[in-house]
Every structure is written in C-alpha cells, then in structure tokens.
N, C-alpha and C positions, 0 to 999 in steps of 0.2 A: 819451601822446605817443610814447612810449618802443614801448610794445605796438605801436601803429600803423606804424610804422616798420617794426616788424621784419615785421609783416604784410605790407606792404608788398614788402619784399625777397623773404619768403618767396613771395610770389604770382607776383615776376618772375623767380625761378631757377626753381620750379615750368613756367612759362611758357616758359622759356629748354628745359630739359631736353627737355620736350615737344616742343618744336620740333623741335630739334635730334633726337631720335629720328623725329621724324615725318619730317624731309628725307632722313633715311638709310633709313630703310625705304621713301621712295618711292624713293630712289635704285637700293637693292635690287630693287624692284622693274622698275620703268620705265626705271632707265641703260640705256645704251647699254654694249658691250664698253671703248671708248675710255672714257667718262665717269667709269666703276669703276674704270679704271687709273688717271687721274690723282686721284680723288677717294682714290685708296688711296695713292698717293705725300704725298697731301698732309694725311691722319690719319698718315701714319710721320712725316712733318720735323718733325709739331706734339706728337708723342710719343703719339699716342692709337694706341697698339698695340692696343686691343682692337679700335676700328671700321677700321682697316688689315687684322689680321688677316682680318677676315671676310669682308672685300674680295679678297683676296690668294687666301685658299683656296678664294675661288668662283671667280676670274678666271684663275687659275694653270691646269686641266685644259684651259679654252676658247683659252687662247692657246698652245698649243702647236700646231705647223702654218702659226702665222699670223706674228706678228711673233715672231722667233730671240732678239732684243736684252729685246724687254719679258717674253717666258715668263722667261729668265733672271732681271732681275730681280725680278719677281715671287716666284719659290721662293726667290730670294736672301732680299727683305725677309719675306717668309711665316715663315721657319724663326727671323730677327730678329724678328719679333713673336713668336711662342712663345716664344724665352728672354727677353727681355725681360717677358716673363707671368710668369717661373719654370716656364714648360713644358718642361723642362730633356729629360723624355725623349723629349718628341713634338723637341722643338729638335733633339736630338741627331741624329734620326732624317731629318728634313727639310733641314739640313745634309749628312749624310753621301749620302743620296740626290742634293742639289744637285751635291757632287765626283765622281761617278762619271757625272751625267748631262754635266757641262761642264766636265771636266777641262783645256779647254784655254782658260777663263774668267780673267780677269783677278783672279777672287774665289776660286780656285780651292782655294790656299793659304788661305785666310783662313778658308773654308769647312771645310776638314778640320781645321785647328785647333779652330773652334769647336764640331765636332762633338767633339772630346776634352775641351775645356773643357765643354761642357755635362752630359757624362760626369762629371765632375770636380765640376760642383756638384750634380750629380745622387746624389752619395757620399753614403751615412747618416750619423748617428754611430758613431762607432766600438765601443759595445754591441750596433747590431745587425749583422748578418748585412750581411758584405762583399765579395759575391759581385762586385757594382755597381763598386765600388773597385778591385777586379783588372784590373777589364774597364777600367775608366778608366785606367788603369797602361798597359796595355796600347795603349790608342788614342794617348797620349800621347806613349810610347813608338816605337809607328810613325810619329808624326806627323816627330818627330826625326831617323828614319832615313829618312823619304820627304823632310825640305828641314832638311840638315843645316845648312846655312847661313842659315835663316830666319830674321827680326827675332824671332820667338816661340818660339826654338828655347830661349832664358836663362827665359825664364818655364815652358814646359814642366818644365825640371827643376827649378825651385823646384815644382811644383804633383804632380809626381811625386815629390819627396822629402817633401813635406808629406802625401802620402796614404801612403807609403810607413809614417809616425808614427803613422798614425792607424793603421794592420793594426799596427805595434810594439805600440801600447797595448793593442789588442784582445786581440793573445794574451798580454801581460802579465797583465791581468785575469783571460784564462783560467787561466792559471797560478796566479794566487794563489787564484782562486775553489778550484782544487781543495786547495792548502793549508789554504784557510780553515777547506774544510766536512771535510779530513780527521779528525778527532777521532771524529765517526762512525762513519768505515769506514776499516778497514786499508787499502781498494783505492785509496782518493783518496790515500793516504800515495804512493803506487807510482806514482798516474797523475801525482798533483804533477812527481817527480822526471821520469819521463819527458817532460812536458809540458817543463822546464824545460830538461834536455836539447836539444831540438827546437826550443826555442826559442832559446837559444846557439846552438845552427847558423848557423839563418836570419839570428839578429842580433847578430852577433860583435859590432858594434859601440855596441849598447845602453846607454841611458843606467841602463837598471833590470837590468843586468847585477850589478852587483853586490849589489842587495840579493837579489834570485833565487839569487846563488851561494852565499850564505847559507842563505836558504829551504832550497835543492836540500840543505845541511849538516843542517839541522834536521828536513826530514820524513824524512832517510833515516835518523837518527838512532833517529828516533821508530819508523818503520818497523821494522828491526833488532826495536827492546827490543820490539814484537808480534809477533815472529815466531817461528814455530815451531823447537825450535831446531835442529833439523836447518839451517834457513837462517840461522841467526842469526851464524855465522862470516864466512860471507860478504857478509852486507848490513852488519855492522859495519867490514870492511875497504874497503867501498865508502863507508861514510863517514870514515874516515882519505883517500881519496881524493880526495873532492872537498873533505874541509876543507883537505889539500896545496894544490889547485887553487887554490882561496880566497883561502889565507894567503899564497901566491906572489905570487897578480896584484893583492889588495888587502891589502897589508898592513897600514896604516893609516886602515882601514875602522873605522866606530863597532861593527862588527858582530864584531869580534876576537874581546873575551874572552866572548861568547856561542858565538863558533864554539869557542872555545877548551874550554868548559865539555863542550861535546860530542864533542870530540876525546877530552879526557880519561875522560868516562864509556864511551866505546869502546873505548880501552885498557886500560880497567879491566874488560870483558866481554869482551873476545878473551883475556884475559891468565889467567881464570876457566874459557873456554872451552878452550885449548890444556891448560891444567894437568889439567883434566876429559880430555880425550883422553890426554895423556901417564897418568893414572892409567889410563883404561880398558885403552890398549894393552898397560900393565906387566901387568894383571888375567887378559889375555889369553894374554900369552905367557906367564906362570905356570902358567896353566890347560893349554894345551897342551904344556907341558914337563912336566905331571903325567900327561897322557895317555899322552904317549909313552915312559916309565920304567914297566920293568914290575918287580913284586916277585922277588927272589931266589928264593923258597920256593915261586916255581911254577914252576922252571924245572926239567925232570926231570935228576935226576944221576946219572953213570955211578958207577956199583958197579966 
C-alpha cells in the first residue's frame, strides 16, 4: 500500500517537473519579447531565481532601445538572481555595470552597495590569498564616501571591520607560521621578527598583539644565541628591547616570566660579550705599547 503511494507521488512530481520544463523551454522558445518579461518578473516574486535569471539574461540585451523603465529592471533583477545563486562575482559585476549605466535610477544606491556587498561575500577564508578582500575594503569604502548619509552606510562598517579581522588573522598566522617552522632555519628566526614588526604597524590595535610581542622576545632571543658572533652583540641588545617594549605595555601578561627568562639569558651573553672586548682591547693596547718602546741598547751613544 505504502510502496503504491509513494509510486504514485513519485510518477506525479516526475510529471509535474517535466512539465514545468517543458512550458519554459516552449516559452524559451516561442514567447514573445513581452511574455519573457512578465514570465521573468513572476519566477523572481516566486523565488525561482534560476528560471528568472535565464529569462533576465536573454531579455535584458533586446530591451535596450525599447522600453527605458523594463531594460532597467531587468539588469536590476538579472544581477539579484546571480547573488541570490551565490554568483557573488558575476553579481558583483552586473550590479556595478547596473550603477554606471543608470546612475540617476531610483536603485542606484542600492545597486552600488550590493556590488560591494557581493564583493564582501565573494571574500575567502582568511588562509587563502586576499587579494579579493582588499578590493571588497575598497568597494565598501567608496560606497561610504559616495552616500555618506546612506541607510547602509552603519552596515558598511560593520562589514569592513569584519574583513578588516579576517587580513588581522591572516597575517597573524603568517607570523606564527614563520615562528613555528624557525627551528630549521636561522632565516625564519629573522623573517618571524620582521614579519611581526610589520605587523604592529599595520595593527596597533590587535587582539594577538600581545602574544606576538612575546614571540618577537623569543625568536630574537633565539636568533642572537645562532648568530655569528660578530652579530651576536647587537641582536642580544635588540632583545632587551623588545622585552622593555613587552614588559611596559603588558605587564601582567601570562607571557612575563618567560620573557623574563629571556631577558636574563641576554644579559648574561652581552655581559660575557663586553667582558670579551674589554679583555681583547686591554690585549691590544698592551701589544701596541710594546711596539712603540724601543730597547735602550740600540739606541747609539755619544762617546
């Protein structure tokens, strides 16, 4: 009984589907320019953005020339079915074309927005390559400075501070990546720190500032004791510097008495190191105040 039924059902969505493709591909075929228009307005109210779109992007080149009010709509709803797909870059692309062709559109605004917003979920994750994300900062950005007063001008900077987090974490990761893998190579010791540098720059006000300030403590640390020791002076003095740095701005960091450990093994190799120069200098002017003393016994004497 059970089986039956569902045969049943399954023969009249079968049936239904079919149909329903078959009216639309005669429609495809055989509408008329009008018939596609309305029949495309009325797959967008009923959410069927795929047989809208199809309608939209075949109807949208022939109505230009002809009616002003439906071309417009048409690319208006065309570039809303793509993001409504997730066509975020064709969206992006068919919005931004919409503002520049009918700037003086009631959708005008709304239009340029969405082209930054489609931008905006067109963003990676933050592991890959965020080139994409710049450029959405950017669209966002103009959108702000083109309708400072706009109802979407407060959402804008939520969506521009939230991509802003996502490049923070990206080069966070970068940074620790080089930390991580430095044990291998002295260079990552050196790219770490610089990384981590460049990175305080950009992000004075980071949440992952402080363990990095740390980090930046510990690879230069580490740095120093491989170094040749011609540089060993001064890469030890450049970690008393950033542990100052450190110990100033977070002093009550769980990260203390680790920076602390490193502090002290730094002054305990500069303090090795100076003592090593103060002997060699003594070695030196010794040696030349023996050169310059000449023996009595050659010097010829008057009779």
């Amino acid at each position: 009984m059970h089986k039956t039924l569902f045969g049943y059902t399954l023969l009249f969505l079968t049936a239904l589907v079919l149909g329903s493709c078959s009216k639309f591909s005669k429609l495809q075929k055989e509408g008329t320019l009008e018939q596609k228009y309305e029949a495309a307005l009325q797959y967008y109210k009923k959410a069927d953005y795929y047989h809208a779109g199809l309608l939209f992007e075949e109807i949208t080149p022939l109505l230009n020339g002809k009616d002003a009010q439906q071309a417009e709509l048409a690319q208006f709803y065309n570039a809303y079915c793509n993001f409504k797909q997730a066509n975020y870059n064709m969206s992006q692309f068919l919005f931004k074309n919409f503002y520049e062709t009918f700037q003086r559109s009631e959708y005008a605004q709304e239009s340029l927005y969405m082209h930054a917003y489609s931008l905006y979920k067109d963003s990676p994750n933050f592991n890959l390559d965020q080139a994409s994300t710049l450029t959405a900062i950017g669209a966002l950005q103009d959108f702000v400075n083109t309708y400072p007063e706009s109802t979407f001008r407060e959402e804008c900077t939520t969506l521009i501070l939230e991509l802003r987090d996502k490049l923070e974490k990206k080069a966070y990761e970068k940074a620790k990546l080089y930390y991580q893998t430095s044990e291998a190579n002295i260079a990552n010791f050196r790219s770490a720190v610089v990384t981590i540098n460049n990175y305080q720059k950009e992000f004075p006000d980071s949440k992952y500032n402080e363990e990095l300030s740390f980090l930046r403590v510990d690879a230069q640390y580490k740095l120093a004791k491989l170094s040749f020791i011609e540089k060993q002076k001064e890469r030890y003095q450049d970690v008393n510097k950033y542990y100052l740095a450190f110990i100033d701005k977070y002093p009550k960091s769980r990260y203390v008495r680790q920076a602390e450990r490193y502090y002290e093994g730094s002054q305990k190799e500069l303090t090795t190191i100076l003592e090593a120069e103060k002997a060699t200098k003594a070695a030196n002017t010794t040696s030349n105040t023996g050169k310059l003393s000449t023996p009595s016994s050659t010097i010829p004497q008057n009779k």
